[in-house]
ZAGU-300348 format. One record per residue (C-alpha): residue in one letter; x, y, z. Coordinates in steps of 0.5 Angstrom, whole numbers, padded with zeros to 4 digits, always signed. Each point is the difference from the previous one (the first is absolute). Layout:
<atoms>
AXYZ...
</atoms>
This chain:
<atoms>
X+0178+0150+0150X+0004+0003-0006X-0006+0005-0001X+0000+0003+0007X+0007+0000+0000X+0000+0004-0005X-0005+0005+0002X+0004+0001+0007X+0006+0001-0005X-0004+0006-0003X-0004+0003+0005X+0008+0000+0004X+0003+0004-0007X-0006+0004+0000X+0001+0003+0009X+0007+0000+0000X-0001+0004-0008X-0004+0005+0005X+0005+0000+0005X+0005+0003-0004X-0005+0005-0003X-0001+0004+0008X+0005+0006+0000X+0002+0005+0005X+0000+0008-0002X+0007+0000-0002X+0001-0008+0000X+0001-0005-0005X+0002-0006-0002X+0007+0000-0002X+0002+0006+0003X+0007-0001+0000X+0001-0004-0006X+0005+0006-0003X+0003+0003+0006X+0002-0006+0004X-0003-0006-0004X+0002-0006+0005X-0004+0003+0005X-0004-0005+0001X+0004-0005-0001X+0005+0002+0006X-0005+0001+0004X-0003-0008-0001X+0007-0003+0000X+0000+0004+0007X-0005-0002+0003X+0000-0008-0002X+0007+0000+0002X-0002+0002+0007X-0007-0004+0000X+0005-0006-0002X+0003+0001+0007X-0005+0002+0004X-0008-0001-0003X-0003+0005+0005X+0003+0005-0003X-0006+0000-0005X-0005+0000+0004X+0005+0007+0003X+0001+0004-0005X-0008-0001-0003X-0002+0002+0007X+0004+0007+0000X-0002+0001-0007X-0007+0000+0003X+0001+0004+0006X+0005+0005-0004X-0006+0002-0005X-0006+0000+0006X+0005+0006+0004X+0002+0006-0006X-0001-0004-0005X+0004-0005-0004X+0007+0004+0000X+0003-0003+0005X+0000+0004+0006X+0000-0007+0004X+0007-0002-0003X+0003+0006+0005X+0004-0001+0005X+0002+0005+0007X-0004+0002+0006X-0008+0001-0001X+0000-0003-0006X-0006-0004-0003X+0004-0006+0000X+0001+0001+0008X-0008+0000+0001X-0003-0006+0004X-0004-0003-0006X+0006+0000-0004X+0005-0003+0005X-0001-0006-0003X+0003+0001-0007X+0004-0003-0004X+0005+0000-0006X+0003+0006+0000X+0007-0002-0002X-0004-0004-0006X-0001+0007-0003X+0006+0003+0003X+0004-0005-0004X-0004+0001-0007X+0000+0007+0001X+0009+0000+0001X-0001-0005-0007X-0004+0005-0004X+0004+0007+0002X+0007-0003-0003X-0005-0002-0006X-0003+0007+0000X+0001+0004+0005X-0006+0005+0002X-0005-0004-0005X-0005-0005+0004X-0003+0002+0007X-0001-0004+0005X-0006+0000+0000X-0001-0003-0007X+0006-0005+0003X-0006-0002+0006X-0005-0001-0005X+0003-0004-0004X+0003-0004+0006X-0007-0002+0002X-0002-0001-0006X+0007-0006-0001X-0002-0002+0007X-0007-0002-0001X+0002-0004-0007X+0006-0002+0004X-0006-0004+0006X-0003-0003-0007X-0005+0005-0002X-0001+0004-0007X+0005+0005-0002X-0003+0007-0003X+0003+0006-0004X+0001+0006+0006X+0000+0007-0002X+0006+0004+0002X+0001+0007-0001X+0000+0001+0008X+0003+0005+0004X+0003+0000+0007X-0004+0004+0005X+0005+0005+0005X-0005-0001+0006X+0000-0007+0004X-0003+0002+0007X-0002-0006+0006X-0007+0004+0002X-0002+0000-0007X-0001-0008+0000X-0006-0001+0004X-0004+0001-0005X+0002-0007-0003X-0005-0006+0001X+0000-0003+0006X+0000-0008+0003X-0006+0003+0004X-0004+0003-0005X-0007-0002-0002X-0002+0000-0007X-0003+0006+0001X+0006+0003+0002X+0004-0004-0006X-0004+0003-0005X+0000+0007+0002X+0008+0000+0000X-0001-0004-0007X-0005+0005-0002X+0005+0006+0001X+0005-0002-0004X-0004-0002-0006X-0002-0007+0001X-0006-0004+0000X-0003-0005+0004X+0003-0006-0004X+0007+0003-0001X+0000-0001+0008X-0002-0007+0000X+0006-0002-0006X+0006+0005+0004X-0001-0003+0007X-0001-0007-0004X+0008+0002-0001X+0000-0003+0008X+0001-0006-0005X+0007+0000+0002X+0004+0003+0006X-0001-0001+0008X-0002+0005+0005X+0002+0001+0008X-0005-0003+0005X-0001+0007+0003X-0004+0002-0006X-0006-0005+0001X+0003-0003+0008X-0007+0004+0002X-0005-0005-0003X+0003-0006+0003X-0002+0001+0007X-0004+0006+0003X-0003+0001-0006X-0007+0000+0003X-0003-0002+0006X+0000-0007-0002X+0007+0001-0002X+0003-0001-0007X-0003+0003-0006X-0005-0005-0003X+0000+0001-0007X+0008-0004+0001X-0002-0008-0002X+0000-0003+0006X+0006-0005-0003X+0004+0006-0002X+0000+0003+0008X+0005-0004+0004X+0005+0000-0007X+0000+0007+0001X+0000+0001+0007X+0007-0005+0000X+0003+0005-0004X-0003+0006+0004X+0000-0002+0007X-0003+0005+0004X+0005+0003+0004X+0007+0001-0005X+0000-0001-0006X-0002+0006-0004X+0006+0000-0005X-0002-0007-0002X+0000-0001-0007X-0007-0003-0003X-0002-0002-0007X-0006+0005-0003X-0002-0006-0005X+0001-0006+0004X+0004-0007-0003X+0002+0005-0007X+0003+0006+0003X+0005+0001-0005X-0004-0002-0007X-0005+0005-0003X-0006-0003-0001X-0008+0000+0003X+0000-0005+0005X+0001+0006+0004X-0008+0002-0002X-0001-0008+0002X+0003+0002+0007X-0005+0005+0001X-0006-0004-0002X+0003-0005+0006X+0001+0004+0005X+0007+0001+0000X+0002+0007-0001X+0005+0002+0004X-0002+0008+0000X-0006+0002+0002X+0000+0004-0006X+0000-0006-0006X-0005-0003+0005X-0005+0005+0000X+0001+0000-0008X-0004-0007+0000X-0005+0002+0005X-0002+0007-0003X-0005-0002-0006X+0003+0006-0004X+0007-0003+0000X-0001-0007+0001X-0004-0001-0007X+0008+0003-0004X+0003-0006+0005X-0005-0005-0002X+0001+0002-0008X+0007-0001+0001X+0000-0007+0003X-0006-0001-0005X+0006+0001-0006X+0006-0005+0003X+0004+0006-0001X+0000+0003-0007X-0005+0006+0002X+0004+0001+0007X+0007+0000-0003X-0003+0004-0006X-0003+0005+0004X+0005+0001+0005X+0005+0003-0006X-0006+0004-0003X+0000+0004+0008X+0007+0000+0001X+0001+0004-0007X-0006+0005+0004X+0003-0001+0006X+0008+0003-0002X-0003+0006-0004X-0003+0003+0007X+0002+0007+0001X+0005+0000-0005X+0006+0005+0000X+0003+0000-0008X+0003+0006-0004X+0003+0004+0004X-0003-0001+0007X+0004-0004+0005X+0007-0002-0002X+0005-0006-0003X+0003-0003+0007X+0007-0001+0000X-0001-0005+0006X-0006-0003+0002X+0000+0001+0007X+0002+0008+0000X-0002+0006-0004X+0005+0004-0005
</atoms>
């Protein structure tokens, strides 16, 4: 047992050492290290003061990283408030935790003014906010800038509840990321709720026989107690059932019984190019999930990065300079 314990001990050294060796194009690791050294300590203190009061906020702040990065990149542009902006799209309505970054940004512009980006600020959030749930934490490259464009017409192109494996994977693929980086990323519904009108469509008219068969039979009448079929499509419902708010696999064991919420995670179970990543992971009890999951983050937050002098220093997260 001492053996295997060891050999797991390595093997976790040894990912989380390739982790910290992935760079963006004008990213590192300890980026702020001279300018602004308790960057990153301002941000964590922040956002485990907020996740303290309310535990949601974790799976908020790791769910706009992700949809800022898939919309212009990961400067950003999601943070922006004011009419037409991407916050005000559809598929972002749901976001939380602005006001998590909006704190940490007011605490590091009195320690460096115009030093850290809010862009930087989100990544490292996500990151705090998955070791905050119980998962591994990793070293974030920073070195981002803030974009000066943020349009709501410009979000339709980020994954969708709906969206088939094959379509998830084309969306995937244009920024950069592979199959199994697909399967790990939405692995972070580990935590977190969605709304009822996401996925309501799968309970009742489905098909001509009604609900979606690929739902366990067990789970249907659960979900259509949270859902009913008139009203109720603001109804909160946790994406990983009985551990919403702890970073683990037992989202992957979801999958494997029928319990995906979104019709989207339960297609990853049911196509064969994407059910062979769950299966591993369910295989590993957890190490290779939480390992992998901060290697595709790292790719992740380097997508169409603005560095050097693209972009700018926001003053306030909300609003351009």
């Amino acid at each position: 047992m001492e053996g295997r314990s060891l050999c797991a001990l390595t093997f976790l050294l040894l990912a989380l050492a390739n982790v910290n060796t992935v760079h963006g194009q004008g990213t590192r690791v300890g980026f702020y290290a001279r300018t602004c050294p308790r960057a990153e300590s301002i941000v964590r203190s922040t956002v485990q003061s907020h996740v303290r009061s309310d535990p949601t906020l974790a799976a908020g702040l790791l769910r706009m990283h992700f949809h800022d990065c898939f919309v212009q990149g990961c400067d950003g542009s999601v943070l922006i408030a004011g009419a037409g902006t991407e916050r005000t799209a559809f598929a972002n309505l749901g976001l939380k935790g602005y006001e998590v970054i909006d704190d940490a940004k007011t605490q590091l512009e009195t320690a460096c003014p115009g030093v850290v980006s809010c862009a930087d600020i989100l990544a490292l959030a996500a990151r705090d906010s998955v070791f905050l749930s119980g998962g591994l934490s990793w070293q974030v490259p920073t070195g981002r800038r803030d974009g000066r464009i943020s349009q709501a017409s410009d979000v339709s192109n980020l994954p969708a509840p709906f969206d088939s494996v094959d379509v998830q994977k084309q969306k995937f693929a244009a920024k950069r990321l592979n199959t199994q980086d697909l399967v790990t990323l939405v692995g972070g519904h580990t935590i977190g709720t969605t709304a009822c009108q996401f996925f309501s469509n799968r309970l009742y008219n489905f098909t001509a026989n009604g609900a979606d068969s690929s739902i366990n039979p067990l789970f249907l009448p659960q979900l259509r107690a949270l859902c009913p079929q008139n009203g109720g499509d603001s109804n909160r419902v946790a994406l990983d059932n009985g551990s919403e708010n702890r970073f683990d696999r037992s989202y992957f064991a979801n999958l494997r019984n029928g319990r995906g919420v979104l019709q989207s995670d339960q297609a990853l179970w049911n196509d064969p190019s994407t059910k062979s990543f769950v299966q591993g992971y369910l295989a590993s009890k957890g190490l290779l999930f939480n390992v992998e999951f901060a290697k595709s983050m790292v790719k992740m937050s380097n997508i169409e990065l603005k560095t050097g002098t693209n972009g700018e220093i926001r003053k306030i997260c909300s609003a351009f300079n």
